[in-house]
N, C-alpha and C positions, 0 to 999 in steps of 0.2 A: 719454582722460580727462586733464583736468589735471594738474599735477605741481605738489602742495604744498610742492615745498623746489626749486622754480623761480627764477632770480635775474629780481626783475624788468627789470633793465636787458637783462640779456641777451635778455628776452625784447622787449623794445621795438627792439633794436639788430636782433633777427633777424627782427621784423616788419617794419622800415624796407627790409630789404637785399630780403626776396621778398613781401612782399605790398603790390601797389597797391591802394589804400584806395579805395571810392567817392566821386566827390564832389567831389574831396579834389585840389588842389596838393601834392603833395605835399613840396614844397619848404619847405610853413609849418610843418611840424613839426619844423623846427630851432629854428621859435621856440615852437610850440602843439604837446608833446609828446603823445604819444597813454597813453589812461589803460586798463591791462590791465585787465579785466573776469573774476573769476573764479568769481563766482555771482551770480545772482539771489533778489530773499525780497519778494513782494509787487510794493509800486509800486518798491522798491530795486534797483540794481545797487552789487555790492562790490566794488572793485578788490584785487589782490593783497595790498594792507597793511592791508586790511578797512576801506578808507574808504567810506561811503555815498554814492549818489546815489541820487536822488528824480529819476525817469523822468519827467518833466514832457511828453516827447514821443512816451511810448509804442514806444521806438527803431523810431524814425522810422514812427509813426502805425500799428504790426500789432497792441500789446498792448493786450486788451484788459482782460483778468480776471488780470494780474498775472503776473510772474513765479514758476515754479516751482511753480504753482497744481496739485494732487493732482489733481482732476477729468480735469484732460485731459492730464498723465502717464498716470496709469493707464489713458486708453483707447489711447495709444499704445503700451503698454509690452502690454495682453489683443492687441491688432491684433499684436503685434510677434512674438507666439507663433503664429500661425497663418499670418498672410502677408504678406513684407512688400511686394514688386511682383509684378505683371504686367503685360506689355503689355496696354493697352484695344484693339488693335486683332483682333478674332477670339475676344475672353477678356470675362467680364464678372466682377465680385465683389460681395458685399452689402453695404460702405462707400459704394461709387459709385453705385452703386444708392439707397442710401437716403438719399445726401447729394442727389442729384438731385433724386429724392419731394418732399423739406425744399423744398429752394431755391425749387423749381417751385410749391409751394403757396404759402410768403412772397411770391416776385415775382409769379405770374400769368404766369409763359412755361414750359414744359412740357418743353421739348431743352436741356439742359447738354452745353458743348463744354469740357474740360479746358486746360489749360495752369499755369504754375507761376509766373508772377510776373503783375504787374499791364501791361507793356510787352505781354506777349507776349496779352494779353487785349483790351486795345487792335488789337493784329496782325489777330487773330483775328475779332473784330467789322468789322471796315474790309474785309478778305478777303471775308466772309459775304457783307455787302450789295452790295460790288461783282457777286461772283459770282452772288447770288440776281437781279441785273437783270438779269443776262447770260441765266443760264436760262429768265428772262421775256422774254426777247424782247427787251429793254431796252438794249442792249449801248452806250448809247452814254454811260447813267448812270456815269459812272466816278469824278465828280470829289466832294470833302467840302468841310465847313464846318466851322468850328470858332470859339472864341470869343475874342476878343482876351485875352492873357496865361493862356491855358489852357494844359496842361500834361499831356499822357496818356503819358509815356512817354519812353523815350530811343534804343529802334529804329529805323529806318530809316524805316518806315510811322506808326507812335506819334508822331514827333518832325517828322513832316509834315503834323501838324495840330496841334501842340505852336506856340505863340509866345511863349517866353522865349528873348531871344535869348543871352543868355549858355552856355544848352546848344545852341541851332538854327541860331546865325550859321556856327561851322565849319564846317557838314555842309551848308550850303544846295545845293552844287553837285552831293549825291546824293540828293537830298529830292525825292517828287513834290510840286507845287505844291498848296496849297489856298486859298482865303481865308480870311480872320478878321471875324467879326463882330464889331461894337461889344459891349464885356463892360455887364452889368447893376451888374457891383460900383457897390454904392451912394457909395463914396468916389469916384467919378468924376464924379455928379449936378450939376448946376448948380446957385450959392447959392438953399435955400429952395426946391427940389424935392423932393419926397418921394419915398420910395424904391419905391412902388408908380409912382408918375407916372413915374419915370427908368426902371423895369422894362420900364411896356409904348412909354414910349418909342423905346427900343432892341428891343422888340421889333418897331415899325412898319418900324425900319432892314432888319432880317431878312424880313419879309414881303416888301419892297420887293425884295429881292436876289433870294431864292427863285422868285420870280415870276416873276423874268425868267429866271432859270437852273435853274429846276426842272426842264428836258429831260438835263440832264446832270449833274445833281446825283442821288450815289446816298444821300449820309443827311450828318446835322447831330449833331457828336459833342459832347457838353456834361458838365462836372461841375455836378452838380446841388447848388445851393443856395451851396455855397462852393469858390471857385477856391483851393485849397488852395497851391500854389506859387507865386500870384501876391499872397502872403502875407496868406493868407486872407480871398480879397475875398468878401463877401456879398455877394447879391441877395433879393430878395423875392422868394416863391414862382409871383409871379402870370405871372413869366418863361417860368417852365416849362410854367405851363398853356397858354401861346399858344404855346409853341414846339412845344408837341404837336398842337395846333390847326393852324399853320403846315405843320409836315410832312405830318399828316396831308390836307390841302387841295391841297398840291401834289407827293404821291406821293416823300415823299423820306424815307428813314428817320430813326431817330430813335436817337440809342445815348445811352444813360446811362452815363455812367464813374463809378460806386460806390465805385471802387478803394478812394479812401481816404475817403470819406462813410459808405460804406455801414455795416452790423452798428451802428446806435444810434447812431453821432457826431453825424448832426444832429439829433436828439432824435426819431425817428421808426425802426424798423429802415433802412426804405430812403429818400434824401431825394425819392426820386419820390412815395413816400404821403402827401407833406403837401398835394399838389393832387390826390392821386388818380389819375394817369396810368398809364400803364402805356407803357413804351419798346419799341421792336420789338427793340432788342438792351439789356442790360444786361450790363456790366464789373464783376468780383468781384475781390475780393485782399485785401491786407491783412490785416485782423482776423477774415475769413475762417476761420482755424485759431487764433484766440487771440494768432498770433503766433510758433506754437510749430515749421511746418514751411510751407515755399513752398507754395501752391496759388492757382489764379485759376480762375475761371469763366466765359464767355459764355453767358446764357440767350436763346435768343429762340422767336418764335413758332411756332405751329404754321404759316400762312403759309408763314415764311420755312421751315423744315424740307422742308414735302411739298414746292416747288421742286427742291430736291435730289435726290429721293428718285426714283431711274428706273433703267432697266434697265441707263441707258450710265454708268462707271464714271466716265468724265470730268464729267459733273453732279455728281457728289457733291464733298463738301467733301473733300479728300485730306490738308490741314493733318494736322501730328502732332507731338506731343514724344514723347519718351521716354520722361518719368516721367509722363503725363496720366492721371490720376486714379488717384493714389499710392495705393494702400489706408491707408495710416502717415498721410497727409497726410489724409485723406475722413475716415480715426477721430478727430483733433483737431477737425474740424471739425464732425462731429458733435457731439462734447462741449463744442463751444463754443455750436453753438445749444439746445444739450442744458441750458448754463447759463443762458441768454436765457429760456429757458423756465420753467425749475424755479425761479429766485430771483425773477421779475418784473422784469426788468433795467430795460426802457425806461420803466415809471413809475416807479421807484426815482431814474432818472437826472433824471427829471425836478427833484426837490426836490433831489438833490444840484447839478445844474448853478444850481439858483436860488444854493444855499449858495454855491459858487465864486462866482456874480454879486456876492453880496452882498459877500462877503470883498477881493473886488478894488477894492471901494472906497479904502483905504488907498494905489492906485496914483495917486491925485490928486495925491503930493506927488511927481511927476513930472513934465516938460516931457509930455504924450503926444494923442494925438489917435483919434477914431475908437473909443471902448473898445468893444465889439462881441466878440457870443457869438451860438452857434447849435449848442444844445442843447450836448453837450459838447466841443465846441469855442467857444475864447475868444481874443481876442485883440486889440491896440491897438501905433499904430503911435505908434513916440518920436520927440520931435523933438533932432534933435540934428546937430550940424555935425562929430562923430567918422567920419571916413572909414571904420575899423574896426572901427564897434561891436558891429556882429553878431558878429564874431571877439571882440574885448575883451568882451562882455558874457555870450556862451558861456565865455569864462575865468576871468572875477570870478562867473560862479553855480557853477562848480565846485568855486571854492575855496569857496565857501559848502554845496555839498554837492548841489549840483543839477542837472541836465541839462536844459539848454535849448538850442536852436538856431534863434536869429533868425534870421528870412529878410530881410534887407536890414534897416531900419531896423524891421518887424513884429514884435514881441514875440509867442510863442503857446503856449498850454498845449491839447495834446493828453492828458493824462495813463491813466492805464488808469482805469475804472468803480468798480476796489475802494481808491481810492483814500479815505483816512480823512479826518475831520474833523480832527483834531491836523495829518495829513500836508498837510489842504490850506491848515491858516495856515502851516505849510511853505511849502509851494509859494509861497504870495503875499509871504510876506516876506521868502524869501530871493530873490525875484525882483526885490521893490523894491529892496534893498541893491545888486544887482548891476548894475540899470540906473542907480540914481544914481551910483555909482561909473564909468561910463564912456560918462556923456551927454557 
């Protein structure tokens, strides 16, 4: 528990000396001091001297019904009286069980494989389909595809179909090889192409490659709808529906990385239901538990399952963590689609994303380009010749009381669902103050 008569310095001075931060140089926080965080109340985090911040990104895109939210306490705190792990291997429980049920009926795939973050979901899906060609006969499918400035991860397997090169330059010399496909984000389109034209454009790119290397291609791994790290590029949906068309035509799977789309962000539960698809593997995490405890998911087909499923112990899938499929972590989860359900979330979200649209208009009296939303996510890139600004403009919205964290020159509000109409001319005004101050 925290220690209310805690000095804050001391506690900043003993986080610098043992804990390395993600992310994180940590060399800049001699100059960009780190801010103690010692509760949460809604869309708010309150540091030690009870300053606010307005969560603008959801820390880092898992919350989604708020901080501290009673709902799904209390099912962690009833689950925390009765059990709180077991091994899933040889053992089963009624959290995992029912979290399975849920998922399996929302997606349309039927087998949930556990794991605890979004990387290790990633792992797990790349594993599967290699493996599932192997047990067909297939063995020679080994190789992926993925999408130019996509982003699934920062493991070893996740981060070799990852192309930002600022996390994948170091590591290229342990990485196996993949290709990158040409990305659909619309800011990339030729002057006076439309964003459906540039979609299936670059889709003809992918069919062309597939074609020729569908013998050894085992699946095509994509964030659906928006490249969230590649600060947050859109595409038009009609991407997706030929890229399911594609794989499907030349026998090459299909994984949807949900990570951080999935639970309502693109204005749909999952961003595969706005063309109606259905992926042979889908990647879970994030907002997954509200945000409240690690868990990730892989669902895939019945298909891919019976593959596995044989007398010789080496066919099956052996993958395993530790804590896969947490009981603590299954009850959050339940009580988070427990809330998707009982409040009407994703039409709710609906009218509120319009209201954020509407209010970000005031950002015109900024240099910026691109302004662009996709359902509750929003976002526009500045123009500005500040080498630092992502750094300087995450500093100037804190002293304003708010937590933002530009991805290069990309402004973005991820914010949690229960966020208010007072909180979100918050959110927009203290956002504008702090990019004009450090265009």
């Amino acid at each position: 528990m925290s220690n209310p008569n805690l000095n804050n310095q001391d506690l900043l001075t003993r986080s610098l000396q043992s804990v390395w931060h993600p992310c994180t140089q940590m060399k800049q926080h001699e100059t960009y001091p780190l801010i103690p965080i010692s509760r949460g109340d809604g869309v708010w985090l309150v540091d030690a001297e009870g300053k606010r911040y307005l969560d603008a990104v959801s820390s880092w895109w898992v919350n989604l019904f708020g901080h501290n939210n009673p709902r799904i306490k209390d099912a962690i705190k009833q689950q925390l009286d009765t059990l709180e792990h077991v091994m899933l291997a040889g053992f089963t429980h009624e959290p995992v069980v029912e979290l399975s049920e849920k998922l399996g009926k929302l997606t349309g795939l039927g087998h949930a494989f556990y794991a605890s973050d979004g990387a290790s979901a990633t792992e797990i899906a790349l594993k599967m389909s290699f493996h599932y060609w192997r047990n067909a006969g297939k063995a020679n499918k080994t190789k992926f595809i993925s999408l130019q400035n996509s982003y699934h991860g920062e493991t070893l397997g996740a981060l070799s179909v990852t192309d930002v090169a600022i996390f994948k330059d170091t590591y290229a010399p342990l990485l196996m090889q993949s290709a990158q496909m040409p990305s659909p984000d619309f800011r990339l389109a030729e002057t006076g192409e439309s964003e459906e034209a540039f979609a299936l454009r670059c889709a003809d790119v992918l069919e062309a490659y597939v074609s020729e290397h569908s013998h050894e291609l085992a699946a095509f791994i994509i964030e659906p709808l928006v490249q969230c790290a590649a600060g947050m590029g859109m595409y038009h949906p009609v991407y997706l529906k030929r890229a399911r068309e594609i794989c499907t035509k030349y026998e090459v799977h299909l994984i949807a990385d949900e990570i951080a789309v999935g639970f309502g962000r693109t204005g749909e539960m999952f961003a595969c239901e706005w063309v109606q698809i259905k992926a042979d593997f889908i990647c879970l995490s994030k907002g997954i538990t509200g945000g409240y405890l690690p868990l990730s998911a892989v669902l895939t087909t019945d298909k891919v399952y019976q593959a596995f499923y044989d007398d010789s112990t080496a066919r099956g899938f052996l993958h395993s963590h530790s804590y896969t499929g947490n009981p603590l972590a299954c009850s959050a989860a339940l009580a988070t689609l427990a809330i998707f359900e009982a409040d009407n979330v994703i039409e709710n979200n609906k009218a509120k994303s319009a209201q954020i649209v509407s209010k970000m208009v005031v950002l015109n009296d900024i240099p910026h380009m691109h302004l662009r939303h996709q359902g509750m996510i929003f976002a526009f890139d500045v123009t500005t010749k500040n080498a630092k600004f992502s750094r300087d403009c995450y500093s100037a919205a804190l002293k304003q009381g708010l937590l933002l964290r530009p991805i290069g020159n990309t402004v973005y509000f991820m914010p949690p669902y229960t966020i208010t109409d007072n909180e979100i001319d918050f959110m927009v005004n203290a956002t504008l103050e702090a990019v004009k101050s450090t265009v």
